[in-house]
Structures are given as C-alpha cells and as structure tokens.
DSSP file (Angstrom, degrees, kcal/mol; ACC not computed):
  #  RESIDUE AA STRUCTURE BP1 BP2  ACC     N-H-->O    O-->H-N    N-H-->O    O-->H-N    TCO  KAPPA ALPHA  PHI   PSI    X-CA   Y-CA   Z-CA
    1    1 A X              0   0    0      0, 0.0     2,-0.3     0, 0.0     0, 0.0   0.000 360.0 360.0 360.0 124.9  -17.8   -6.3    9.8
    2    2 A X        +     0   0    0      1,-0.2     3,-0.0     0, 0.0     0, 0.0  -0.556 360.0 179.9 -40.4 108.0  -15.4   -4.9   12.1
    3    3 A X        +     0   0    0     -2,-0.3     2,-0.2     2,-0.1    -1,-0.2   0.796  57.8  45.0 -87.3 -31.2  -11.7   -5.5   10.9
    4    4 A X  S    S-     0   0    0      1,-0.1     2,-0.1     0, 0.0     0, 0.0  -0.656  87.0-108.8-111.9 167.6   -9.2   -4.1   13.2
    5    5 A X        -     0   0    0     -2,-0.2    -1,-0.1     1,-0.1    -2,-0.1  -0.417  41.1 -85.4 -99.1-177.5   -9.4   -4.4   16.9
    6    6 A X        -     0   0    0     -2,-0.1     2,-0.3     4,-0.1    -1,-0.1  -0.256  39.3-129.7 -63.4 176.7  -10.3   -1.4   19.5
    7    7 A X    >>  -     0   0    0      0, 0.0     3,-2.0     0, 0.0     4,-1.0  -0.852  32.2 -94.2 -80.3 129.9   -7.5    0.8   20.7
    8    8 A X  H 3> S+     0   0    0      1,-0.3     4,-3.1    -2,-0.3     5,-0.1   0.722 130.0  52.4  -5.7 -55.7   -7.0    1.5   24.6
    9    9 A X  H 3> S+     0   0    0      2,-0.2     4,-0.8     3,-0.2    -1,-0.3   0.603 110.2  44.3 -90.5  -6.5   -8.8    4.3   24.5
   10   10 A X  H <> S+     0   0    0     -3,-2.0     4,-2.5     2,-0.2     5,-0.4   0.874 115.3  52.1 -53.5 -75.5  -12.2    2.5   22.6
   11   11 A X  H  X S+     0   0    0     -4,-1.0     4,-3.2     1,-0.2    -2,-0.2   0.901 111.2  45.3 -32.1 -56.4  -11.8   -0.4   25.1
   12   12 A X  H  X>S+     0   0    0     -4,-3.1     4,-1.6    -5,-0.4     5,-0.6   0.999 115.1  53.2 -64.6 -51.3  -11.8    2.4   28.1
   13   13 A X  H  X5S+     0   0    0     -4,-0.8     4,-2.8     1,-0.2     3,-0.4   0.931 107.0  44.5 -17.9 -77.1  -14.7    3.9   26.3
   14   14 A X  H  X5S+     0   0    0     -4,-2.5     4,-1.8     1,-0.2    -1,-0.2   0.845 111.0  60.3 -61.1 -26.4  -16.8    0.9   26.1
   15   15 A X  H  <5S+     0   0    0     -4,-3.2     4,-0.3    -5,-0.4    -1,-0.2   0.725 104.8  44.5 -66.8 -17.3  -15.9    0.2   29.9
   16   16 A X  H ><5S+     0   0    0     -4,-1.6     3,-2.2    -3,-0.4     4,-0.4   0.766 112.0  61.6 -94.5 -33.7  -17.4    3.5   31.3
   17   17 A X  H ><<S+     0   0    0     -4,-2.8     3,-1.4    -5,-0.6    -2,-0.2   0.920  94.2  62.5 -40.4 -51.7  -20.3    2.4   28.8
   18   18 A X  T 3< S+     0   0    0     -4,-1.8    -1,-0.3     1,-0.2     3,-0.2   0.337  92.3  59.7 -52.8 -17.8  -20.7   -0.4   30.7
   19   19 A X  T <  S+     0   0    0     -3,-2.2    -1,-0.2    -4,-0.3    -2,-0.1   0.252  98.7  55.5-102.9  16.8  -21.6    1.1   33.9
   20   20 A X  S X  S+     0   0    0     -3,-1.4     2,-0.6    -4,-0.4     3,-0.5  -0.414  73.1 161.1-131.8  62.7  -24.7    3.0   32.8
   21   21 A X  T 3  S+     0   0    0     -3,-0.2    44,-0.2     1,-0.2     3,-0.1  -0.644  72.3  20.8 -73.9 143.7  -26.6   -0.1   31.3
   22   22 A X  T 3  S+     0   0    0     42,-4.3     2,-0.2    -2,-0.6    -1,-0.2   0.246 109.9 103.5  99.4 -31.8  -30.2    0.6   31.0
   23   23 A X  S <  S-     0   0    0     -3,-0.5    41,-2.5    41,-0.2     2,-0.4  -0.438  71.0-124.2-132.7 144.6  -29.4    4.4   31.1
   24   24 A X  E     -A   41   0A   0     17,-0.8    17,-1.8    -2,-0.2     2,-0.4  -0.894  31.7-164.4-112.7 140.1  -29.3    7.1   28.3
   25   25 A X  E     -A   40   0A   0     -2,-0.4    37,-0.8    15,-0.2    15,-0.3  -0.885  14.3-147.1-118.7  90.5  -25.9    9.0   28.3
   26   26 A X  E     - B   0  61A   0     13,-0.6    12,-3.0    -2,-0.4    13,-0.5  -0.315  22.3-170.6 -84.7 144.3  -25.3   11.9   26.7
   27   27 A X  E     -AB  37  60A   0     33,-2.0    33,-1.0    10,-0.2     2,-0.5  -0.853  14.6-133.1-126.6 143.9  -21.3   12.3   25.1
   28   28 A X  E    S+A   36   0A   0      8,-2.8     8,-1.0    -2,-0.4    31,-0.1  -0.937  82.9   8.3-107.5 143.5  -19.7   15.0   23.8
   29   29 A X  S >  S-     0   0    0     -2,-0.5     3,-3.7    29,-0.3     6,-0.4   0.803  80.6-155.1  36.5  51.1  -17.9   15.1   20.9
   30   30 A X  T 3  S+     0   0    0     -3,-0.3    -1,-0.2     1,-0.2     3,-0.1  -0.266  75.9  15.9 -57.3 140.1  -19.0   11.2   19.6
   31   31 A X  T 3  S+     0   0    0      1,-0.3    -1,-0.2    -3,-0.1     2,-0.2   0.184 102.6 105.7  70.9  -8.8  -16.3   10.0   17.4
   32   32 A X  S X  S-     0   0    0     -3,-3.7     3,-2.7    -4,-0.1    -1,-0.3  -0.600  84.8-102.5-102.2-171.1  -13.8   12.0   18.0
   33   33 A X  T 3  S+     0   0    0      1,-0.3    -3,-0.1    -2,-0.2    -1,-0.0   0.437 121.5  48.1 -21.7 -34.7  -10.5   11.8   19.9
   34   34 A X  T 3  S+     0   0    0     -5,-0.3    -1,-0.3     2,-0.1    -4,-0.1   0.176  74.0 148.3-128.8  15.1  -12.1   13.7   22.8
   35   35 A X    <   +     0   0    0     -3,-2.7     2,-0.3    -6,-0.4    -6,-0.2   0.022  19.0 169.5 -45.0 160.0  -15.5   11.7   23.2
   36   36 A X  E     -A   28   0A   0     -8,-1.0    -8,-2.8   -23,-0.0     2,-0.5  -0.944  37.6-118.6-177.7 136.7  -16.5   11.8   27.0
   37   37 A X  E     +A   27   0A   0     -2,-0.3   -10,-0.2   -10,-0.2     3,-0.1  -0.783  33.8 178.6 -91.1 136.0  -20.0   10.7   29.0
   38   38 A X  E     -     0   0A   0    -12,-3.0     2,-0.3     1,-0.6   -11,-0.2   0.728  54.4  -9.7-119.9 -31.1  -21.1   13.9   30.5
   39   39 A X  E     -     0   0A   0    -13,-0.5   -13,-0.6    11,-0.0    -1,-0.6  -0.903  58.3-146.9-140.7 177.5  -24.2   12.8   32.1
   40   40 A X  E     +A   25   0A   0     -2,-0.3     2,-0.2   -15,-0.3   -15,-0.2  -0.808  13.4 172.4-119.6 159.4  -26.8   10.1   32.5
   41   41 A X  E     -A   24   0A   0    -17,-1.8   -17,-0.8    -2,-0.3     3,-0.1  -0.787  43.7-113.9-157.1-153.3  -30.3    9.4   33.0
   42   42 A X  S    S+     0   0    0      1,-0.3     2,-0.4    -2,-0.2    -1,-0.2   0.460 112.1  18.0-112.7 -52.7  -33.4    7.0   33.3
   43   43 A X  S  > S-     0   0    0     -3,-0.1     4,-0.9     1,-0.1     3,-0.3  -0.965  88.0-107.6-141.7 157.4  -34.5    8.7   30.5
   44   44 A X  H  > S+     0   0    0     -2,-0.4     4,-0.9     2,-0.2     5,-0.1   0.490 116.8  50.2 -34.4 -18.9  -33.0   11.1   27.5
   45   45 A X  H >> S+     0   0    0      3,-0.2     3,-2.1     2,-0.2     4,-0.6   0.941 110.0  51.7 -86.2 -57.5  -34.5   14.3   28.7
   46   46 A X  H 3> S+     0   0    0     -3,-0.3     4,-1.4     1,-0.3    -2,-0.2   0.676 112.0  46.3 -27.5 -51.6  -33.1   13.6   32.2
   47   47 A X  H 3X S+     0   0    0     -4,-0.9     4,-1.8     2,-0.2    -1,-0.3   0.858 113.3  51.5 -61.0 -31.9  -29.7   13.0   30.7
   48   48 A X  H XX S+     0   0    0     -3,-2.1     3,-0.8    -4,-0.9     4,-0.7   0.891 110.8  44.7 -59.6-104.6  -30.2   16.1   28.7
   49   49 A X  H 3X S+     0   0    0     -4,-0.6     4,-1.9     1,-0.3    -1,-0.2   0.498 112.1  53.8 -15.6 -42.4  -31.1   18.2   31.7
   50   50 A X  H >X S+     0   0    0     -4,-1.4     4,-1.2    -5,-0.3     3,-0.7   0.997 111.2  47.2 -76.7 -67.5  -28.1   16.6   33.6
   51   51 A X  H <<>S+     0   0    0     -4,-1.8     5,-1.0    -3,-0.8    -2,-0.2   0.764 110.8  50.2 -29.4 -73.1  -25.8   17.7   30.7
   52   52 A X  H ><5S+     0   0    0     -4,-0.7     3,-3.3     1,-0.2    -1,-0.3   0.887 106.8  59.2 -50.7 -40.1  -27.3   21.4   30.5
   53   53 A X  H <<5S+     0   0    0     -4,-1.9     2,-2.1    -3,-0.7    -2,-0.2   0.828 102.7  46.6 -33.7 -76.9  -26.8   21.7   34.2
   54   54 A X  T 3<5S-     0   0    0     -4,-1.2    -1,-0.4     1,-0.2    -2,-0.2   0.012 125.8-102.3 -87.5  29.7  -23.2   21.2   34.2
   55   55 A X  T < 5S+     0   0    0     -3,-3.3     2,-0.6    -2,-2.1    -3,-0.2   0.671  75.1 133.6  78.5   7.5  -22.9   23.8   31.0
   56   56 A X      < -     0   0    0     -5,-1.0     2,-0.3   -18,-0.0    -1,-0.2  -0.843  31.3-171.1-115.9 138.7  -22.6   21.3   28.0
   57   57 A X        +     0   0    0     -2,-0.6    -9,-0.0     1,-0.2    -6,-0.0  -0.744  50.3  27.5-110.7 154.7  -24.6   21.6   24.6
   58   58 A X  S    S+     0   0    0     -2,-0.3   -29,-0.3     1,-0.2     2,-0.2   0.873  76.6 169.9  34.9  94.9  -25.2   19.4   21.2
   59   59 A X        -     0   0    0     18,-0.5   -31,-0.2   -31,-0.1    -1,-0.2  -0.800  32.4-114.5-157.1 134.2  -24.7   16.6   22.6
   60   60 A X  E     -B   27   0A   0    -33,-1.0   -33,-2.0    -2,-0.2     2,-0.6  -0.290  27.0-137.5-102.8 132.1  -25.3   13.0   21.3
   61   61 A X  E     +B   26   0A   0     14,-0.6     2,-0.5   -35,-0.2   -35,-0.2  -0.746  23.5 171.4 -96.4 108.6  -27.4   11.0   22.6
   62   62 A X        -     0   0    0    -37,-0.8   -39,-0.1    -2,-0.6    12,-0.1  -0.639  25.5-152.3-134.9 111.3  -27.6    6.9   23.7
   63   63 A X        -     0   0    0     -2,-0.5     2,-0.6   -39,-0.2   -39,-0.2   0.002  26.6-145.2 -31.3 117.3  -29.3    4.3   25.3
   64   64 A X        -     0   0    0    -41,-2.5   -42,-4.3   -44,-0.1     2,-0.4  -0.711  14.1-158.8-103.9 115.0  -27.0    1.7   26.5
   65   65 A X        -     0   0    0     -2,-0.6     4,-0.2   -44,-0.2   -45,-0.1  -0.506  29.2 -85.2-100.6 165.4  -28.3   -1.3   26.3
   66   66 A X    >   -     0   0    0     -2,-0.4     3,-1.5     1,-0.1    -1,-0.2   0.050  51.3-105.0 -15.9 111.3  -27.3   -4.9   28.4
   67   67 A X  T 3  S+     0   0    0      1,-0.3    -1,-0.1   -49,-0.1    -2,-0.1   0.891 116.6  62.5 -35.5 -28.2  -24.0   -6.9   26.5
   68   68 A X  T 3  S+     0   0    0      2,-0.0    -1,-0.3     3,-0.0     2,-0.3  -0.042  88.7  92.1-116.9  57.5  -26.6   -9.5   25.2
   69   69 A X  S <  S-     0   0    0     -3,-1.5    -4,-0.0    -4,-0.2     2,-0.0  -0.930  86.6 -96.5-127.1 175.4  -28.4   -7.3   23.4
   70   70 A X        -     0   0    0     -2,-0.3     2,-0.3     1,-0.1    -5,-0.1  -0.459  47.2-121.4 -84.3 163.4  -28.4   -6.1   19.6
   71   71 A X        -     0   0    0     -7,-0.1     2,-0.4    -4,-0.0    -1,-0.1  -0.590  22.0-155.8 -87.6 152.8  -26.4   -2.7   19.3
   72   72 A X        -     0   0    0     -2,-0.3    -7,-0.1    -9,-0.2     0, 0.0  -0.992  21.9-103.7-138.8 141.9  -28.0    0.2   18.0
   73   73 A X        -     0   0    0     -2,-0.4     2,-0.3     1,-0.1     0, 0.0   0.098  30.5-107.7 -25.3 142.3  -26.2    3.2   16.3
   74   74 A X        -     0   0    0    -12,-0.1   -12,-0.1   -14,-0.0   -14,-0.1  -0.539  33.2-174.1 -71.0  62.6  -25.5    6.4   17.6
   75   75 A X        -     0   0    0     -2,-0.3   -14,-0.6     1,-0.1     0, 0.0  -0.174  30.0-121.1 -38.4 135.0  -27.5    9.7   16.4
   76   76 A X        -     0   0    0    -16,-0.2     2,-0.4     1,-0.1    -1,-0.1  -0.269  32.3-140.0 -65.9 167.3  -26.9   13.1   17.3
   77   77 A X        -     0   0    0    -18,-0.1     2,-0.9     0, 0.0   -18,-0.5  -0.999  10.3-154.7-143.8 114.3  -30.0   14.1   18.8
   78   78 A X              0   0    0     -2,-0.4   -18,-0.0     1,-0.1    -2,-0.0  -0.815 360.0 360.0 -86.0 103.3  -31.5   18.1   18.0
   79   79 A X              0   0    0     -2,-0.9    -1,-0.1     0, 0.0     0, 0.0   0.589 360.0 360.0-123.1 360.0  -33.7   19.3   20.8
C-alpha cells in the first residue's frame, strides 16, 4: 500500500504516461531522479528501435495500459 502521496515530479511523470496509452515506452533511467520517455511504439521492438535511433541504450521497458486497468510492474528489459 502506497503511504505518502506522489511528488510534482511523479504526478508530471504519470501525466506524460498518460498520453501513450496502449503504447510501449521505453525510459531511461526508471526510478531515478532523471527518468524520461524517450520513445514509443505499437510494439516493444518499435519502441526499442525508436530509442536506438535517437542514440539511447538499456533502457526499460513498459506497456502502458488504460487508467481502468490493473497496473503491472516495471522490468528492465535485456535485448
């Protein structure tokens, strides 16, 4: 159970989240300070491939799913 509430910069997080429903996102540096969507896709290699374009690596991957749906974890993703 969640105790404390988000911070500004969670809240802006989950709002950029919010515009790739449906869509697999790849972030850099999940969990820290300096997390960031770097690309998108219809599906994870496609976000992967958008990601490599633009020059970024190890990077974590997640489906984002619709607000009434269950949440699923993030995992880093090795490919």
């Amino acid at each position: 159970m969640i105790e404390q509430e988000p911070d500004d910069k969670e809240l802006a997080f989950l709002k950029e989240l919010e515009k790739h429903v449906d869509k697999w996102v790849a972030i850099m540096d999940y969990g820290s300070d300096q997390e960031s969507i770097v690309a998108t896709g219809e599906s994870i290699r496609e976000a992967r491939q958008n990601a490599e374009t633009h020059g970024f690596k190890d990077m974590t991957f997640f489906k984002v799913p619709p607000s009434d749906k269950l949440f699923v974890p993030l995992l880093p993703l090795q490919v």
